[in-house]
N, C-alpha and C positions, 0 to 999 in steps of 0.2 A: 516538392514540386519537381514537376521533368526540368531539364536544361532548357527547354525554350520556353519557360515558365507557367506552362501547363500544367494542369494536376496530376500527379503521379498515381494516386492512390483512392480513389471514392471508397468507401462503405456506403451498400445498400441494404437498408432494411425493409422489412414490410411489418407494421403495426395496427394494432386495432385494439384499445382500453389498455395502455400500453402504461399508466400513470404511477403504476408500481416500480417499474422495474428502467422506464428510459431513462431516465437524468443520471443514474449510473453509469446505462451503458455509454450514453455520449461523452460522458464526463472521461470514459476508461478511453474514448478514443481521441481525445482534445490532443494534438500534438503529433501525433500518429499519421491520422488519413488528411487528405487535402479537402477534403469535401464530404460532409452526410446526403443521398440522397434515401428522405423518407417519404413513402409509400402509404399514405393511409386506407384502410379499408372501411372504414365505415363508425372511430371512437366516437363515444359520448361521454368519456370521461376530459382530465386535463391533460391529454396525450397532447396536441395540438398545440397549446401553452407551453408547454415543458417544451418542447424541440425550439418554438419563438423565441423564448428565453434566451434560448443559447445563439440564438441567427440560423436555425435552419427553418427554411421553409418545406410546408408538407405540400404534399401532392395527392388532392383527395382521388382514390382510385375505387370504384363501385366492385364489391366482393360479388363474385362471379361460379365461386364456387368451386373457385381453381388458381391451386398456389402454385404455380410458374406463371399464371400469367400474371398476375402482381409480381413475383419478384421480376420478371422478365420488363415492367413497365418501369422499375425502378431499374435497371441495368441500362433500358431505353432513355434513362434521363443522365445518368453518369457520363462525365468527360475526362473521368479519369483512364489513364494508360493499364491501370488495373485496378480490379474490385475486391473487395475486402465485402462477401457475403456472411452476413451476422445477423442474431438476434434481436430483439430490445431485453430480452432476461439473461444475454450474455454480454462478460465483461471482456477486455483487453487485460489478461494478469499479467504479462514480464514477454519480453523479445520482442518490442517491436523495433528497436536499431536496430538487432539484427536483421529482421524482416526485411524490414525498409531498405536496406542494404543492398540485398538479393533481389530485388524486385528490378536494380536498375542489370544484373545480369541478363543480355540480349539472347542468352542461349534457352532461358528457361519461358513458357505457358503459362506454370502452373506451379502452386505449394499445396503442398498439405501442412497441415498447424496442428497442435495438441489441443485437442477440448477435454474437459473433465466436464461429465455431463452430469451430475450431481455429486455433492459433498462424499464423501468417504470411499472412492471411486478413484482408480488409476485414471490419468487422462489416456487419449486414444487417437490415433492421425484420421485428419478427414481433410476433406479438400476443400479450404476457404478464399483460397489465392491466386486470382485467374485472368490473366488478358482477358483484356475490354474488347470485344469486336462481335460485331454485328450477328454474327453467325453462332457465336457461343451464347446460347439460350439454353434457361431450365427446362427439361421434362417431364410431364406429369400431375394429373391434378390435383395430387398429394404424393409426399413423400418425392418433390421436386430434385433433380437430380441433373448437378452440370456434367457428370464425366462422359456420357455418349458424347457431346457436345464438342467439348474440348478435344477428347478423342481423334474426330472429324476435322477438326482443326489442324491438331498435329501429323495425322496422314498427310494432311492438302499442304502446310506450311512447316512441319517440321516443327522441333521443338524437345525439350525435357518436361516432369513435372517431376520436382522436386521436393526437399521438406523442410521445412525451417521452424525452428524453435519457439515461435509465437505461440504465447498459450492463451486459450478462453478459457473462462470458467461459466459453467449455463445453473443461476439462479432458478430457474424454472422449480414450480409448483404442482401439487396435485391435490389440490383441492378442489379444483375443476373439473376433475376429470370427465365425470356424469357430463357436463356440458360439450367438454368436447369430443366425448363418444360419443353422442346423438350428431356433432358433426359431421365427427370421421368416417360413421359406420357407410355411409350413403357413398362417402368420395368413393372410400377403399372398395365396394363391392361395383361401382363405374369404372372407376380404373383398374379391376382386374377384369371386366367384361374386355377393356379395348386393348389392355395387357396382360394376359396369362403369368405370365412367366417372371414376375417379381415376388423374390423369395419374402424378400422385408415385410411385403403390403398382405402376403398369405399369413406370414407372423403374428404380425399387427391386427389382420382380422380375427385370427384363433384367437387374439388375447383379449381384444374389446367384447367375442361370445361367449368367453371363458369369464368375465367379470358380470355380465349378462345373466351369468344363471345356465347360458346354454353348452354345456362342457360335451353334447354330440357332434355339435355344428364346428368347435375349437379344435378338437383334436381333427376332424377330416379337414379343417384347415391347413392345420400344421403338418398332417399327411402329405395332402397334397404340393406342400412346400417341399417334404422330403423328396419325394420322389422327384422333383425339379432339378434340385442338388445333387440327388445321388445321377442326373443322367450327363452333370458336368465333369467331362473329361479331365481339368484339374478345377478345385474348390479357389469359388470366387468369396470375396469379402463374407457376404452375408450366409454364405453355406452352413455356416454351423450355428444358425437360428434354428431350423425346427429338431435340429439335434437334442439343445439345448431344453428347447419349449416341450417335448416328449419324454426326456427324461425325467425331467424334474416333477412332470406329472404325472409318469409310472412310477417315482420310486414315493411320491405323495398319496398314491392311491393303492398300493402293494401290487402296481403291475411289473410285468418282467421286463425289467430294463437292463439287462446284461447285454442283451445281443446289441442293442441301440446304442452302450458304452464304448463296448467294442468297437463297432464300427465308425463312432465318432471320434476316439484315439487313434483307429488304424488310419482319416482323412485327416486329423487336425492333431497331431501330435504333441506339437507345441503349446498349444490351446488350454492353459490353464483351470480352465471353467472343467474341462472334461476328467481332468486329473482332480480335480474335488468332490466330483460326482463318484467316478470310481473307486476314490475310497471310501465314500460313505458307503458306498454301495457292497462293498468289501466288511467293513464294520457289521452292518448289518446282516451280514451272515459270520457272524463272529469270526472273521477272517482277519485277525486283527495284525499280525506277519505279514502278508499279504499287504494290508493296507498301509505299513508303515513307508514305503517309498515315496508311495502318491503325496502324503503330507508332506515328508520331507521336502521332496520338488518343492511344495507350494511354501514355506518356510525359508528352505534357500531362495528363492524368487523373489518372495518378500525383502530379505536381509542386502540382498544385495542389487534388485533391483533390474536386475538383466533377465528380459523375458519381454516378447513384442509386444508391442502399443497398436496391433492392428484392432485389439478390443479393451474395454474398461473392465477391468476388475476389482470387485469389493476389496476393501484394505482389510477388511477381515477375515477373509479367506486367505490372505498371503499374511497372516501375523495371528492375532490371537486366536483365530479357529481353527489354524493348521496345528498351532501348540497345544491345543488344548485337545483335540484327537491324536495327536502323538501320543499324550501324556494316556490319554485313555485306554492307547493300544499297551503304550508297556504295562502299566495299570493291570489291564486283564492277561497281560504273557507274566503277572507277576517280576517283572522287572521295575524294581521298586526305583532304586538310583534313577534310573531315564525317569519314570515318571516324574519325579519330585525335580528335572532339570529342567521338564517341560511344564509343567507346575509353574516351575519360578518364571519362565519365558512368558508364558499368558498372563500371572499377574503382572510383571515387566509391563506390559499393555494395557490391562487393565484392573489397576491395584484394586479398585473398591469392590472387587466380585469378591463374595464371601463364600458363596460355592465353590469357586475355586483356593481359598484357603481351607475350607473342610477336607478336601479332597489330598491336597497337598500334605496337610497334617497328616491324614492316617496312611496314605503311601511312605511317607517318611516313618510312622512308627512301627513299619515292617523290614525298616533295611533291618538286617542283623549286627547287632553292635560288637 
């Protein structure tokens, strides 16, 4: 609670058949926030029951076909000092003292929190932690978005946005997917008629025509994303999405994806995703010399952990499949000793692979005794 006994902290969600996954996440927020305000759009499951249970009341809001203006109706009903924007398939996992802490600093707007947006996945900083006021609404009929917002805020009233240690973890599934592509498709192609120039929701279209069947319409998606990117003076957040989305699908279809490596390590250096790419892309012209940097990075990264959180990465690109293209590389430069240490490094990770015990074996029956 603030000092004059107001709420310091709402969570607002927005839900709809939500019976899988809420009673967690409430339960991850018991103790934490001052108040739940939920948002319903329209359940027919025990969404509704499960918030009752606990004492919150839902606020039934008619789905409109547009996710700011539900979440923007639940921020309309919060009295807290700051919102704590989440899911129902994500949890509160560890830092909320600390959080709760920072929140009473008058110099800060804003946090960003670590999310881990599925299992096996580094978490990643996003912005969940924001003054309450009137003026700071999401954007967007999908893929809602408070930072123009808050932005505008901080111009007019000043302010930091800082980051603090709060971690979500987002249970989400895809078993749904079919259902919520025949949602999404409709938003994303409305919201880029009345907004061009969002790299995410160009992403996001390539990939929904790309699981479609329709791989003409995904790649001039993710084209036309590029060239968005390539015309920002310096790379924002999401720049290195159709980088990403192009690569992966010239080096899956035997297109030429050197020059698109290139120039997504000459913008994103740091960018781990790009240095896994390159060395596959290196192996596969038996450039296996060559390749053995790139895994290293991604190896050292893993072991010790120091490498930025502005994106998630697979945990097995930074451990067992960086060792195990090491092992490959000496492997074929015939350096037996390295292979048989990155051998033992990937099963370290993953003892039960019996191909990597084959492989191990006979590298090792080549050192010379």
């Amino acid at each position: 609670m603030r000092p004059d006994g107001g709420p310091l902290l709402s969570a607002a969600l927005i839900v709809k058949n939500e019976e899988r996954f809420l009673a967690g996440c409430l339960d991850s927020l018991a103790g934490f926030v001052d108040e739940v305000i939920l948002v319903d759009t329209g359940s027919t499951d025990a969404t509704a029951r499960i918030a009752a249970d606990r004492g919150i009341a839902v606020d039934s809001f008619p789905w409109a076909g547009d996710f700011s203006a539900a979440r923007n109706r639940a921020l309309d009903l919060a009295r807290g000092q700051w919102i704590l924007y989440i899911d129902a398939d994500e949890r509160v996992h560890s830092g909320a003292e600390h959080a709760k802490r920072r929140l009473l600093d008058p110099r800060y707007i804003g946090f960003q929190v670590l999310l881990t947006p599925r299992k096996g996945v580094t978490p990643y900083w996003v912005l969940r932690l924001f003054r309450n006021h009137p003026t700071v609404r999401f954007r967007g009929i999908i893929h809602e978005n408070i930072w123009p917002a808050l932005t505008e805020y901080r111009s007019a009233f000043g302010g930091k946005v800082g980051a603090t240690p709060l971690e979500l973890d987002h249970f989400g599934y895809e078993d749904n997917k079919p259902r919520k592509n025949d949602r999404n498709l409709p938003l994303l192609e409305k919201s880029l008629k009345e907004d061009p120039w969002r790299i995410y929701s160009w992403c996001h279209l390539g990939e929904i025509k790309f699981e479609l069947g329709d791989e003409e319409a995904a790649v001039k998606a993710w084209r036309t994303a590029l060239e968005i990117a390539r015309s920002h003076p310096k790379p924002l957040v999401d720049d290195s999405l159709p980088w990403s989305n192009l690569i992966n699908y010239e080096l899956t279809h035997g297109g030429a994806a050197g020059e698109l490596i290139g120039e997504a390590l000459a913008r994103f250096p740091n960018h781990l995703q790009f240095h896994w790419l390159k060395g596959r892309w290196l192996m596969a012209r038996e450039q296996f010399e060559e390749a053995v940097p790139f895994f290293e990075k991604l190896a050292r990264s893993g072991e010790t952990g120091a490498f930025s959180r502005q994106a998630a990465y697979d945990l097995r690109m930074l451990g067992v499949l960086a060792y195990e293209s090491l092992a490959i590389c000496y492997f074929r430069l015939a350096r037996w000793a390295d292979a048989v240490r990155y051998y033992d490094a990937a099963l370290g990770c993953e003892s039960e692979r019996m191909d990597l015990r084959v492989k191990r074996t006979l590298a090792a029956s080549k050192i010379p005794v």
